[in-house]
TORFI-734506 format. One line per 8 residues: for each residue x, y, z of C-alpha. Coordinates in steps of 0.5 Angstrom, whole numbers, always signed. Each point is the difference from the previous one (the first is absolute). Layout:
<atoms>
X:Y:Z  ...
</atoms>
This chain:
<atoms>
+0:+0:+0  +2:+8:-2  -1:+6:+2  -2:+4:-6  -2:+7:+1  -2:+4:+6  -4:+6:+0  -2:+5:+6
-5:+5:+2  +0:+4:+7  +3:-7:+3  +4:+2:+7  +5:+6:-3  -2:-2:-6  -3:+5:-5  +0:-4:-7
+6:-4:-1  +0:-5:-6  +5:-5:+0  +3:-6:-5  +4:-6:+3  +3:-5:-4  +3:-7:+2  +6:-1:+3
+3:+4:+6  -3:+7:+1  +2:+5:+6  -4:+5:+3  +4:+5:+3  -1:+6:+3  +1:+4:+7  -3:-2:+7
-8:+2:+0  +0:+1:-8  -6:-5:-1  +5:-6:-2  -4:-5:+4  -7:+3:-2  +2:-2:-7  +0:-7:+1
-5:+0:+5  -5:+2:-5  +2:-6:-4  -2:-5:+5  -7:+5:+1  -1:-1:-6  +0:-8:-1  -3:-1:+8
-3:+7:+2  -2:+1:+7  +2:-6:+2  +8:+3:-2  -1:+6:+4  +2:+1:+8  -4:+5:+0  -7:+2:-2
-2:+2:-8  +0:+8:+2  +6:-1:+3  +3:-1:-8  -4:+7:-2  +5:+5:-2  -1:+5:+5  -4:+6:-2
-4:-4:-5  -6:-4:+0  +2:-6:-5  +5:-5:-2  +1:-4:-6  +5:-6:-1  +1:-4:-7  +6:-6:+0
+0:-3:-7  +4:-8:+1  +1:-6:-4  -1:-7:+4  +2:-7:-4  -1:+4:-7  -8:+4:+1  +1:+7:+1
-5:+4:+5  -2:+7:+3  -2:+1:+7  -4:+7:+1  -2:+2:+8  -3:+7:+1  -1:+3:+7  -4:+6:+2
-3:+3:+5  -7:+0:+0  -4:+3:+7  +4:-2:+5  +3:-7:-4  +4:-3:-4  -2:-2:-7  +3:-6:-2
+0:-2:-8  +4:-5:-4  +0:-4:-6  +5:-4:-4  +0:-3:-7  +5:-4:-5  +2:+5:-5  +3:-5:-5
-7:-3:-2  -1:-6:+5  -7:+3:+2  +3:+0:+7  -5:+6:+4  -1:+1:+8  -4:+5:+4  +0:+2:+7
+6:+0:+4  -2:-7:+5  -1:-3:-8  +7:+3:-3  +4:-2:+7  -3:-6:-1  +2:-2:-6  +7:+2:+1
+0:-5:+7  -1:-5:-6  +4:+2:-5  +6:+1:+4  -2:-5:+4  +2:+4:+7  -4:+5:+3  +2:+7:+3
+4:-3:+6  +3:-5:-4  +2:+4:-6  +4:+4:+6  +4:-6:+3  +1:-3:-7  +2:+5:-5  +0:+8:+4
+5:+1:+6  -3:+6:+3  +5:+6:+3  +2:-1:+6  -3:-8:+0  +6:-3:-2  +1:-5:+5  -8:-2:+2
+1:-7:-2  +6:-2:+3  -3:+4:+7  -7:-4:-1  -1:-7:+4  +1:-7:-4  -8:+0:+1  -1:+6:-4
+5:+0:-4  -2:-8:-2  -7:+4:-2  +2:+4:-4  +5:-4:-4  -5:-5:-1  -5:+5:-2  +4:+3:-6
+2:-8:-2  -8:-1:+0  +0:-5:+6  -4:+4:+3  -5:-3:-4  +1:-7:+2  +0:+2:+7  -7:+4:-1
-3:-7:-4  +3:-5:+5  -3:+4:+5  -7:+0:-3  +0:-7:-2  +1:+0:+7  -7:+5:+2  -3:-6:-5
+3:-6:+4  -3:+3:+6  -7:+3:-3  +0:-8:-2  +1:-3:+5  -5:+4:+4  -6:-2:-5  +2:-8:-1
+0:+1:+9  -8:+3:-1  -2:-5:-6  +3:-6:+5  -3:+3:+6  -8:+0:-5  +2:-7:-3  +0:-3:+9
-7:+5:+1  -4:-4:-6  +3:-6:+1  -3:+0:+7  -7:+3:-3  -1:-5:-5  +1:-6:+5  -5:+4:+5
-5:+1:-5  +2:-8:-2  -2:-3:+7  -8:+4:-1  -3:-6:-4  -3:+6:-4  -4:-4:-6  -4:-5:+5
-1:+7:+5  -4:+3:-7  -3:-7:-2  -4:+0:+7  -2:+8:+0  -2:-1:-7  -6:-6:+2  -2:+5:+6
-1:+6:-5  -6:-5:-4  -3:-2:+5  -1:+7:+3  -2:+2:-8  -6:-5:+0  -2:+2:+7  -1:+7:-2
-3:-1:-6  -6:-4:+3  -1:+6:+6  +0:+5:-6  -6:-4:-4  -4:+0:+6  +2:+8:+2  -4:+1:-8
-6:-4:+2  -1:+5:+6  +1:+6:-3  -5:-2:-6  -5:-1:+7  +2:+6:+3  +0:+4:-7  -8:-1:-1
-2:+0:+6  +3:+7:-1  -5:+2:-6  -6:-2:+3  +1:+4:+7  +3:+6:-6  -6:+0:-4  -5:+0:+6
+5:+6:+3  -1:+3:-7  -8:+1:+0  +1:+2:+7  +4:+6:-2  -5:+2:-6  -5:+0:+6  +3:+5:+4
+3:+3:-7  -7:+2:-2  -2:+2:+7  +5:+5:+0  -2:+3:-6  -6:+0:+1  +1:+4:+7  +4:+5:-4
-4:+2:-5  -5:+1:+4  +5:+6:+4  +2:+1:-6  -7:+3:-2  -1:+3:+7  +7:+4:-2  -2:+2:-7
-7:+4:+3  +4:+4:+5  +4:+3:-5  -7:+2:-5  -2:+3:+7  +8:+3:-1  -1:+3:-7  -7:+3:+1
+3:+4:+6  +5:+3:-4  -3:+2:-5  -5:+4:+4  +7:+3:+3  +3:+2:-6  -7:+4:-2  +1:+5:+6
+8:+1:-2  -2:+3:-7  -5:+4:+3  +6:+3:+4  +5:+0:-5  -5:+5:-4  -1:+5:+5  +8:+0:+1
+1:+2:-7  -5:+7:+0  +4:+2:+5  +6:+0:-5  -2:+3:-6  +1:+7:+2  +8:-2:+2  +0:-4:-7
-3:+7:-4  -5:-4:-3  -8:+0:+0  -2:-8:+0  +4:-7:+1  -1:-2:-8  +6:-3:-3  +0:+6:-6
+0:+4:+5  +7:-2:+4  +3:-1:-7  -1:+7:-2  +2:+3:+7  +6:-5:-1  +3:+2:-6  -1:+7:+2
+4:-1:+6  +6:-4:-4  +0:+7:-4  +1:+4:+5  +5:-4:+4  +4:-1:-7  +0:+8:-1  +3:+2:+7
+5:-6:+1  +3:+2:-7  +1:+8:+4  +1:-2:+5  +7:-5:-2  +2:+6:-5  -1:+4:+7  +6:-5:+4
+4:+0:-6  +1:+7:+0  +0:+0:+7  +5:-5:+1  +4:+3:-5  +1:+7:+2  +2:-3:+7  +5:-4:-2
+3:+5:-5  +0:+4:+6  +4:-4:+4  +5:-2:-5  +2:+7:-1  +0:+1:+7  +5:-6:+0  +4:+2:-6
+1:+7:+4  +2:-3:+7  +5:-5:-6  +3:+5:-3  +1:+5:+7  +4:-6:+3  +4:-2:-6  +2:+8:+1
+1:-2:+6  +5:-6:-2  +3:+4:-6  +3:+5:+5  +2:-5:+5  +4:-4:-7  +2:+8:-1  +4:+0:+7
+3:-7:+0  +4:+1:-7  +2:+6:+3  +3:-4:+6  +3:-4:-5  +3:+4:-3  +3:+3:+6  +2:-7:+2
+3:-2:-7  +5:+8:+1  +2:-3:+7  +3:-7:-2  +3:+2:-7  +4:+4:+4  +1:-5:+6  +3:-5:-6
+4:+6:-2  +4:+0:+7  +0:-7:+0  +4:+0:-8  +5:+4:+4  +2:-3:+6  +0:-7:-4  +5:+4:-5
+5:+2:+6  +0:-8:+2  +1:-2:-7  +7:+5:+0  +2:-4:+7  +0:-6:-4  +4:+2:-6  +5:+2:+6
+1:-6:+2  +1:-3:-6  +5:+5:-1  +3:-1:+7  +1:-7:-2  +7:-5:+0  -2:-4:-6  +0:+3:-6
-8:-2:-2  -5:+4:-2  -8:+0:+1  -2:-4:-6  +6:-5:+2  +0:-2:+7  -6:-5:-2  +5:-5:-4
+6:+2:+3  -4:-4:+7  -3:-5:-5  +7:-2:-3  +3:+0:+8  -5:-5:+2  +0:-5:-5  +8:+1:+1
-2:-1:+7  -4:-6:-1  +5:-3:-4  +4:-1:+5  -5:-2:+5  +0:-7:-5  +8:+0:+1  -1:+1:+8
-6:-6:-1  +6:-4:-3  +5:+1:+3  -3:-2:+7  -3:-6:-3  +7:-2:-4  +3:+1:+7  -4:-3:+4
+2:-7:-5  +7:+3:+2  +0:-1:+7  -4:-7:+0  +5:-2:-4  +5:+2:+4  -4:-3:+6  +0:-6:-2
+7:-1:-4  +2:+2:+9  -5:-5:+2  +4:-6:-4  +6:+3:+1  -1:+0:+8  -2:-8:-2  +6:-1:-4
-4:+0:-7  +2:+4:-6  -5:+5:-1  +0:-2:-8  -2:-8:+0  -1:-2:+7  +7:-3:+1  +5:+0:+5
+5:+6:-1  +6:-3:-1  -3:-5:-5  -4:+7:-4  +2:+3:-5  -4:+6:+1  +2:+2:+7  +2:+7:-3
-7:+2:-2  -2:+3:+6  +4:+5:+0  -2:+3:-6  -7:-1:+2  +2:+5:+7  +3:+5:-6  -6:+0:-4
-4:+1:+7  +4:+6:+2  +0:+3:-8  -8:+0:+1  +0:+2:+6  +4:+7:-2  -5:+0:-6  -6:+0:+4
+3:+6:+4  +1:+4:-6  -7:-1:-4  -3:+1:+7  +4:+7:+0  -2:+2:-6  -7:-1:+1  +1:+5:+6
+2:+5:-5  -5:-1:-5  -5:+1:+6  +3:+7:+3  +0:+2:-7  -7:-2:-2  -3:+3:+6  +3:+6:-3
-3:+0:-6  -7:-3:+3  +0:+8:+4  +2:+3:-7  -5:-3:-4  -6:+2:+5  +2:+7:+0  +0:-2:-9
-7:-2:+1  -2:+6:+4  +3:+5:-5  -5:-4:-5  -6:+0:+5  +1:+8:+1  +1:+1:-8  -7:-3:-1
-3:+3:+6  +1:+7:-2  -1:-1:-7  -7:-2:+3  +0:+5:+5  +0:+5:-6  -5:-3:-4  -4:+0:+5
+0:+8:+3  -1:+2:-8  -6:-4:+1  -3:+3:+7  +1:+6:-3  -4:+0:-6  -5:-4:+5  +0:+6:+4
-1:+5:-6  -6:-5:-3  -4:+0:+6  -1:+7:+2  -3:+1:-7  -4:-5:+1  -2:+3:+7  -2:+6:-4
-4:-3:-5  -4:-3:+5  -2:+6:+4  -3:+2:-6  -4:-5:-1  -2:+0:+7  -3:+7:+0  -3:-2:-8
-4:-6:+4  -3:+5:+6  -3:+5:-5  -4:-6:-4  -2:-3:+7  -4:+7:+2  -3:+0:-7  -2:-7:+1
-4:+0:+6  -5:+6:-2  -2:-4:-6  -1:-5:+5  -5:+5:+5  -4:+1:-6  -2:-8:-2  -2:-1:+7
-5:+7:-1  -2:-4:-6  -1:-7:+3  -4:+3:+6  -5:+2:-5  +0:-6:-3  -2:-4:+7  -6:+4:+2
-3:-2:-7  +1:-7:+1  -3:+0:+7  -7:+3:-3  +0:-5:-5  +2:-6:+6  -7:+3:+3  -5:+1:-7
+1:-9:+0  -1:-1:+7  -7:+2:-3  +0:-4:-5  +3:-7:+4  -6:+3:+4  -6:-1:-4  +4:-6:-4
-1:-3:+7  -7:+2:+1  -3:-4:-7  +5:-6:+1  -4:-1:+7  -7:+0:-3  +3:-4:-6  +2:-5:+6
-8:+1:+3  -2:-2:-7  +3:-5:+0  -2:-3:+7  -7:+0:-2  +2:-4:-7  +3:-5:+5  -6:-1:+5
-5:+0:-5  +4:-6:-3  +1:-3:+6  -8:-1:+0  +1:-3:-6  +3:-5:+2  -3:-2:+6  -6:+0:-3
+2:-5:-4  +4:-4:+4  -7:-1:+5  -3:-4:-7  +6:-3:+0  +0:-2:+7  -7:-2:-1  +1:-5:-6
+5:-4:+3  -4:-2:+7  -6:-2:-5  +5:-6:-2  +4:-2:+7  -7:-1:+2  -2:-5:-6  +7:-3:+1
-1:-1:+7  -7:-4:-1  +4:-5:-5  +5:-1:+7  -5:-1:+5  -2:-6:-5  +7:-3:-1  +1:+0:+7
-7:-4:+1  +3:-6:-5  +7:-1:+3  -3:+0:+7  -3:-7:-2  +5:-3:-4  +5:+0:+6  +0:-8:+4
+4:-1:+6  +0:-7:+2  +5:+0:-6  +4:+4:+2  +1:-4:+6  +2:-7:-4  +5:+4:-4  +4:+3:+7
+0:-7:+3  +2:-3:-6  +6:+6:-1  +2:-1:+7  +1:-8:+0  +5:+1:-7  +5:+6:+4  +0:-4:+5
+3:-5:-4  +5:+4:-4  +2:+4:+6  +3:-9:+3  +3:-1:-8  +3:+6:+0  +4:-2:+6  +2:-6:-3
+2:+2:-7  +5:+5:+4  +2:-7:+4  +2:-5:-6  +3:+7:-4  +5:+2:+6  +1:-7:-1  +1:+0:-8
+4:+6:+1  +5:-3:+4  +1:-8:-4  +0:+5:-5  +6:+5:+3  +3:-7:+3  +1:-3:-7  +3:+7:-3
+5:+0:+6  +3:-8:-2  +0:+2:-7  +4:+6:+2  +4:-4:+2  +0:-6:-4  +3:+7:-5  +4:+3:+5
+4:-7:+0  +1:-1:-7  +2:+8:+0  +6:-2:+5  +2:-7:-4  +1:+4:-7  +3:+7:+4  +5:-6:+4
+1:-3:-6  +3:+7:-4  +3:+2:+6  +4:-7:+1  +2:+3:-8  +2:+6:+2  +5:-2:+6  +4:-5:-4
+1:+5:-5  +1:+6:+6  +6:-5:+3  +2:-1:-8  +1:+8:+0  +3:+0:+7  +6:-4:-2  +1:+4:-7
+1:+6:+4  +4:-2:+5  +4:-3:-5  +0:+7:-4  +2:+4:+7  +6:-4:+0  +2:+0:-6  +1:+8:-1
+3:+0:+7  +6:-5:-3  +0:+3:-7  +1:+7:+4  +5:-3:+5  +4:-4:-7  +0:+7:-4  +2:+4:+6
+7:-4:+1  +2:+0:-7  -2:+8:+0  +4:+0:+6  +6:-3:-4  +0:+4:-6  -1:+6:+5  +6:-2:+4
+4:-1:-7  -3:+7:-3  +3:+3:+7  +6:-3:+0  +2:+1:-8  -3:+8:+0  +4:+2:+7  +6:-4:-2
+1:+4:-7  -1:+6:+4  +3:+1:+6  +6:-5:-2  +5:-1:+6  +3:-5:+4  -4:+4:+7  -6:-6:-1
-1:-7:-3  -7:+0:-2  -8:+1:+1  -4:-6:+4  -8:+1:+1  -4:-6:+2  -7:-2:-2  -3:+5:+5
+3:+6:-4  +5:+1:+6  +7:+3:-2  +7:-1:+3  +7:+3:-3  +6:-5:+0  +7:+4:+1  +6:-4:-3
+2:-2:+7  -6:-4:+0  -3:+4:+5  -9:+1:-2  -3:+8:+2  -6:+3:-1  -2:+5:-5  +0:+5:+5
+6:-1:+3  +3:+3:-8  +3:+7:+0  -5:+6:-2  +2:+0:-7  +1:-8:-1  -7:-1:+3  -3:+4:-4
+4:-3:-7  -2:-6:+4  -8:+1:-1  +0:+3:-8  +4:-7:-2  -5:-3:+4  -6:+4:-4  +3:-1:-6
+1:-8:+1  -6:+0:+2  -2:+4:-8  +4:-5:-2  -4:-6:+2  -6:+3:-1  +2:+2:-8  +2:-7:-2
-5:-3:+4  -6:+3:-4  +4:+1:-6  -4:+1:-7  -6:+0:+4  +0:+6:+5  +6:+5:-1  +2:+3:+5
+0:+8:+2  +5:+4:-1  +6:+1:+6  -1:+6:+4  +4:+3:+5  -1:+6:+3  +6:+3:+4  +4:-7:+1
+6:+4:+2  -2:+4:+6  +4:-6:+5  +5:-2:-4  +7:+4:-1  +4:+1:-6  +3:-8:+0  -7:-2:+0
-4:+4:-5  +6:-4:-5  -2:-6:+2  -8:+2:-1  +2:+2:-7  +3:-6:-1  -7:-3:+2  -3:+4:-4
+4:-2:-6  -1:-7:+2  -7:+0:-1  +0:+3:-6  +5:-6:-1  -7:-4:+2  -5:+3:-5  -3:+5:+4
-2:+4:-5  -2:+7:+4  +4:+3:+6  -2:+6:+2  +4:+4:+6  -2:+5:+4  +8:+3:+2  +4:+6:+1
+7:-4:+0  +4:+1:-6  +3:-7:-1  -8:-3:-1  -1:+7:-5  +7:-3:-3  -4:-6:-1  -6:+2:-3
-3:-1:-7  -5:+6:+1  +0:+6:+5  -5:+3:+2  +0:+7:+3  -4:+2:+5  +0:+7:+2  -4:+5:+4
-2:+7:-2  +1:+4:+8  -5:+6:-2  -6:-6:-2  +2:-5:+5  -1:-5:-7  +3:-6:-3  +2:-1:-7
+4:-5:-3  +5:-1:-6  +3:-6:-4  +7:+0:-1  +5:-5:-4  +4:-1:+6  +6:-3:-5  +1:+7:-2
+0:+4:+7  +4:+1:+4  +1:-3:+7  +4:+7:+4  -5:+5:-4  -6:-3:+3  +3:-1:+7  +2:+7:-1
-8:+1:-1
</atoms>
C-alpha cells in the first residue's frame, strides 16, 4: 500500500496544503512546532477517522475557522481509491461526512465515516490500533511494546497476525458448546418427565373406565325419553282444560265489556245535555257585550273626528289623517336636518379655531426651542475648537520624544523594527528550547556513562573497562556537555537583550499609535464644529419662520370663530320650527289612535256575533248525537241479556280440576327429568375427560418419540462443538510457536544487521512473547536493562521485524502500509541515529516500498529520496509544505535553516 497524495484545508496549523508522496524514503523536515506530525496524522484520520484521534473532532479544527477538509489518494494491492472527510461546526457539534471511492474504474464506493472506517479495517486487515502498532510509530511511542506486559504485547501481536480471530472463533465455539450443553440437559430432563406421564396414565385402565361410562349413559338416554312422553300427555290435558276455562272467561268478560258500555253512554248523554245547558247561557251573554260595545263607540266619534262608526267613513278619515302625517313628517325631517346641520358646523368651526390657536401656540414653542438649539450648537463648536488645541499640543509632545529617541526609528517605522525584534526574539527561544532539550540528552548520557564507569563497565557497549575500547567517550560527551551549557548562557543573554529593546519599541509604538488617533480626532473634530456652525445658523432662521407662522394661525382662528356664533344663531332658529311640527303629529297620532279604537270595537261585536253562531250550531249538533247514543245504548242492553244465558258454571268447574291434576304431574316429571339429565351430563363429562386422556397419552408417545430424536441429535452436536473449540485452540497454539520462531528470526536478523557489535549474542522471545537480550559472555538482560539509545533502537528493530513477519505472512493477499516513523531520533544519539539509517536501508532492502519519516537530523535527511519541507508562517500561525529533490540539496543549507 501507498500514500499518493494528501491535501489539507483548515487542519491543525494547516491552512491549505497540497502534498504529493512518492515511494521509497521520504523525510518531512521542519522546526519544532512546525506541524511535522500534524501531516501524517491527517493520513492516518483519513483512512481511520475518529478513532485515529486523541482528542475530540474539534480538536482537529483549525482555530478561527468552522470547517476542515482531508483527501488521502492511496493504492493498495493494485486499486487506487480516494477517501474525503469533512468536518464542520454546526449548532454546538461536529458534523462529520465522508466517502471513499476507487478511482480506477473498479466501481468500489462507501459513504458515511463507520462505512468508510470499516471498509479499510477490512482492506487492511488491521484496525485503527493495529495500524499504529504494525506500521505507524508515533512520536514519543518508540519504546511502547518492549514497555508492554508479555499478556499485552501477546494480544497485540497475534492481533496483527489474525490470530486474534482464531481465539475469537474458539471462543465462540466454545459459547455454542455450552449453549449446547444447556438445552441436551433440558431436552434429558423433559424426556424423564414424559416418561414418567406415560407410565402414570398407563396404569388407569382408560379403555375399560370408557366402555363402562358408555353403558350407563344408555340406560339413563331411555329412562329419559320414557318420562318426557308422559310429560307431553299432560300438558295436551293441561292445555285443553285450559281452552275451556279461557272461553267461559272470555264470555264473561263480554259481559262485563257490555255492562261497562253500557254504563258509559248512559254518562255520556248526561254530559252532552249540560254543555247544550252551557251554550245557551253563552249566547245570551255575548248579546249583552255587544249592547255595551255600541255604547262605547258613540263616545268616541267626536275624538276620532267622524259622525257615524261606518266603514266608509273611518276609511276616508283614515286616508285623510295619513295625508297630514306625511306632510308634517317631510317638514319636520328638513327642520332637524338644517338643525343638526347649523350646530355641527358651529362646533366645527369653534373646534377648528381652538386648533389653530394651540397650533399657534405650539409653533411659537417650536419657535424658541430652535433658537436654543441654535444657541446650543454655537457653544459646543466652540468647546470642539478648545479641544482641537489641547489634542494639537499633546501630538507636539509625542513628536519630541521620537526626536529624543537613542535609535534611529521614526513613526512609521517603529511597528516593523519591533515585529523583525520579535521574530529574532522567537528564533532564539527555539534554539534555547533546543539546546536545553539536547543538553538534558548530554547529562543523561554522562550520568549513566558515570554510573557504569563507577560499576566497572564501559559506557559505550557495556563491557569491562579494561576490555573496552571506548573508554574514551565519556570524556567527549563532558565537553559536549560543558559547549552546550555555554550556549545556552549566550542565547539566554541574547533574548534578555532583545526583550530590553522591544519593551522599548513596545513605549514608541503606542506613542506612533497615538499620534495617528490624535490626526484622526482632530480632523473629525474639525468637521464637526464647521458642521455645528452651519447647524447653528440653519436653526435660527427657522426660529423666525415659525414665529411668523404662528401669528398667521392667530389671525385665522379669530375670523373662524365669528363664523361659528352665526351658525348657531341660524341653528336656534331651526329648532323652534321642529318643536311646532313634533306638536302638529302629536294631534295627528291622537285622532289615529281614537278611529283604531273604534275599529277595534267593531271588531269585537263581529266576534260575538260570530260566536253566537256557533254555539248555536254546536247546541244542533250536541242534539243529534245523544239522539244516536240513545239508539246504540238500547242495542247493548239487548246484548248483555243473551250472553247473561250463555254463561255455564259447572263446566268450568271440571276444567279446573282437570288443570290442576296435569300441573301436579308436571310439577314431579320435571324434578325427575333434571335428575336423569344432571346424571347425563355427568356420564356425558366422564367420558369426554377419559377421551381426553386417551388424547392426551397418545400426545405425549408422539412428542416422546420426536424428543427422543432431538436429544440424540443434541449430543451429536455437543460433540461436534466441543471437537470444533478444541480445534481452534491448537490450531492458535500451532501457529502462534511458528510466528514465535519466524518473529525471533526476523528479530534477530533486523537488530544484527543494524546494531553490529560484539556487545550481545542474540535475541531469544518465548511462545509468551517475553524478550530476553543475551551478551557475548553468555549473561541474559531484560530490554529494560538497555541503554537509552539501545532500548530505543531496540523497539524500532522489533516494529520493523514485526512488519517483516506481517509482510511476508500475508504477502500478495494484503500488503501492508507504508512504514512511518514519526521522531524515531529523539533517544537516540548521534551513533545510534547511524544505525536507524541503516534500519531504514535494510527495510528498504526488505521490500517495504514507502517510508515515511518525520525528522530533523541531518543523517536521516541525508538518507532521503524525498524532502518535505515544513515551515510556519509566525504572523498567521499557519503550516505550509514543499516537496524538495532531496539528491539536490544541501544538507548544511538546511541545517542552516
Amino acid at each position: 500500500m501507498n500514500f499518493d497524495r494528501v491535501r489539507l484545508a483548515n487542519f491543525k496549523p494547516y491552512g491549505d496544503a497540497d502534498l504529493r508522496l512518492a515511494e521509497g524514503v521520504t523525510v518531512i523536515h521542519g522546526l519544532n512546532g512546525s506541524g511535522k506530525s500534524s501531516l501524517l496524522e491527517a493520513c492516518f484520520f483519513a483512512l481511520y477517522g475518529s478513532k485515529a484521534l486523541d482528542g475530540t473532532l474539534e480538536d482537529v479544527i483549525t482555530n478561527g475557522e468552522e470547517e476542515t477538509d482531508v483527501d488521502l489518494w492511496f493504492t493498495h494491492d493494485g486499486v487506487s481509491y480516494h477517501v474525503e472527510r469533512r468536518l464542520k461546526r454546526y449548532d454546538g457539534r461536529i458534523d462529520h461526512r465522508c466517502t471513499l471511492e476507487s478511482t480506477d474504474g473498479s466501481d468500489v464506493s462507501r459513504d458515511g465515516a463507520r462505512a468508510v472506517r470499516e471498509f479499510v479495517t477490512e482492506l487492511l486487515r488491521m484496525d485503527a490500533e493495529a495500524f499504529v502498532n504494525c506500521a505507524y510509530v508515533r512520536q514519543g511511542e518508540v519504546n511502547k511494546l518492549i514497555n508492554a506486559t508479555p499478556r499485552e504485547r501477546q494480544d497485540t501481536i497475534d492481533d496483527l497476525l489474525q490470530l486474534g480471530k482464531l481465539e475469537e472463533y474458539r471462543e465462540r465455539a466454545g459459547a455454542a458448546r455450552l449453549g449446547v450443553e444447556d438445552v441436551l440437559e433440558n431436552r434429558r430432563g423433559r424426556l424423564d418427565q414424559l416418561d414418567d406421564q406415560i407410565a402414570e396414565k398407563e396404569e388407569k385402565g382408560l379403555h375399560d373406565r370408557l366402555n363402562a361410562l358408555e353403558t350407563d349413559l344408555s340406560e339413563v338416554t331411555d329412562e329419559i325419553d320414557r318420562y318426557e312422553t308422559q310429560r307431553e300427555q299432560a300438558k295436551e290435558t293441561r292445555e285443553a282444560a285450559a281452552e275451556t276455562l279461557s272461553a267461559h272467561a272470555e264470555k264473561r268478560e263480554k259481559l262485563e265489556s257490555i255492562e261497562a258500555e253500557i254504563d258509559e253512554l248512559e254518562s255520556t248523554v248526561r254530559s252532552t245535555e249540560r254543555e247544550r245547558d252551557e251554550h245557551r247561557d253563552a249566547i245570551r251573554e255575548s248579546r249583552e257585550r255587544i249592547a255595551e260595545i255600541e255604547a262605547a263607540i258613540d263616545e268616541r266619534l267626536d275624538d276620532a273626528g267622524i259622525d257615524d262608526a261606518s266603514d266608509e267613513a273611518i276609511a276616508e278619515r283614515r286616508a285623510e289623517l295619513d295625508d297630514r302625517e306625511e306632510a308634517i313628517r317631510e317638514e319636520l325631517d328638513d327642520g332637524r336636518v338644517s338643525a343638526e346641520a347649523f350646530r355641527n358646523q358651529a362646533t366645527n368651526l369653534a373646534g377648528k379655531a381652538d386648533d389653530r390657536t394651540e397650533r399657534a401656540a405650539e409653533v411659537e414653542a417650536e419657535a424658541d426651542d430652535l433658537a436654543d438649539e441654535a444657541e446650543a450648537a454655537a457653544d459646543e463648536a466652540d468647546e470642539r475648537e478648545a479641544s482641537i488645541e489641547e489634542l494639537r499640543e499633546e501630538a507636539d509632545r509625542l513628536r519630541e520624544r521620537f526626536a529624543t529617541a537613542d535609535a534611529e526609528v521614526d513613526r512609521d517605522g517603529v511597528a516593523d523594527e519591533r515585529e523583525a525584534l520579535r521574530e529574532r526574539r522567537g528564533e532564539v527561544r527555539e534554539r534555547i528550547a533546543e539546546l536545553s532539550a539536547e543538553l538534558k540528552n548530554a547529562r543523561e548520557r554522562v550520568e549513566e556513562a558515570e554510573e557504569l564507569l563507577a560499576a566497572g563497565k564501559c559506557p559505550e557497549c557495556g563491557q569491562p573497562v579494561e576490555d573496552s575500547p571506548h573508554a574514551s567517550g565519556i570524556d567527549e560527551d563532558r565537553e559536549r556537555v560543558a559547549e552546550l551549557e555555554a550556549e545556552l548562557e549566550a542565547a539566554r543573554e541574547r533574548e534578555g537583550d532583545l526583550g530590553d529593546r522591544i519593551a522599548e519599541l513596545d513605549d514608541l509604538a503606542s506613542a506612533a499609535d497615538r499620534l495617528d488617533e490624535i490626526d484622526e480626532t482632530v480632523e473629525m473634530l474639525e468637521e464637526r464644529v464647521e458642521e455645528k456652525r452651519a447647524e447653528a445658523e440653519r436653526k435660527r432662521e427657522a426660529a423666525t419662520e415659525k414665529r411668523a407662522r404662528a401669528e398667521d394661525l392667530r389671525e385665522e382662528a379669530e375670523e373662524t370663530r365669528d363664523v361659528a356664533a352665526q351658525k348657531r344663531e341660524e341653528a336656534t332658529e331651526a329648532a323652534a320650527r321642529v318643536s311646532e311640527l313634533e306638536d302638529a303629529l302629536a294631534a295627528v297620532d291622537d285622532a289615529r289612535e281614537a278611529v283604531a279604537a273604534i275599529e277595534e270595537r267593531l271588531s269585537a261585536i263581529a266576534d260575538a256575533e260570530g260566536e253566537i253562531e256557533r254555539r248555536r250550531e254546536k247546541r244542533e249538533n250536541l242534539s243529534e248525537v245523544n239522539d244516536e247514543r240513545r239508539e246504540r245504548l238500547a242495542d247493548k242492553r239487548e246484548r248483555r241479556d243473551e250472553l247473561a244465558e250463555a254463561v255455564d258454571e259447572d263446566a268450568v268447574d271440571e276444567a279446573k280440576a282437570k288443570r290442576e291434576r296435569a300441573e301436579e304431574y308436571l310439577e314431579q316429571v320435571e324434578a325427575e327429568l333434571d335428575r336423569l339429565a344432571e346424571r347425563r351430563t355427568e356420564l356425558e363429562n366422564a367420558i369426554g375427560g377419559v377421551n381426553g386422556e386417551i388424547r392426551e397419552l397418545e400426545s405425549l408417545r408422539g412428542e416422546r418419540e420426536e424428543l427422543a430424536d432431538t436429544v440424540a441429535a443434541l449430543e451429536d452436536l455437543h460433540e461436534e462443538t466441543s471437537e470444533l473449540e478444541a480445534m481452534y485452540g491448537d490450531l492458535r497454539a500451532e501457529l502462534r510457536q511458528r510466528n514465535v520462531a519466524e518473529l525471533e528470526r526476523t528479530l534477530n536478523e533486523t537488530f544484527d544487521l543494524v546494531y553490529g557489535n560484539d556487545a550481545y549474542s542474540h535475541i531469544e522471545l518465548d511462545g509468551e512473547y517475553v524478550l530476553t537480550v543475551y551478551q557475548k559472555d553468555g549473561e541474559p538482560l531484560d530490554p529494560e536493562q538497555l541503554s537509552g539509545g539501545e532500548r530505543a533502537l531496540f523497539n524500532l528493530s522489533l516494529r520493523c521485524a514485526i512488519y517483516r513477519l506481517l509482510s511476508e505472512g500475508i504477502e500478495g493477499a494484503a500488503p501492508t502500509p507504508p512504514l512511518i516513523l514519526d521522531e524515531p531520533t529523539v533517544f537516540l544519539d548521534s551513533g545510534h541515529v547511524s544505525r536507524l539509517v541503516r534500519l531504514v536501508e535494510e527495510m528498504r532492502g526488505f521490500g517495504v516500498r514507502q517510508i515515511l519519516i518525520v525528522s530533523h537530523d541531518d543523517e536521516l535527511v541525508g538518507a532521503a529520496d524525498e524532502l518535505v519541507t515544513v515551515e510556519k508562517n509566525p504572523r498567521s500561525n499557519r503550516s505550509t509544505v514543499r516537496r524538495e529533490d532531496a539528491a539536490a540539496l544541501d544538507v548544511a543549507e538546511l541545517a542552516d535553516d
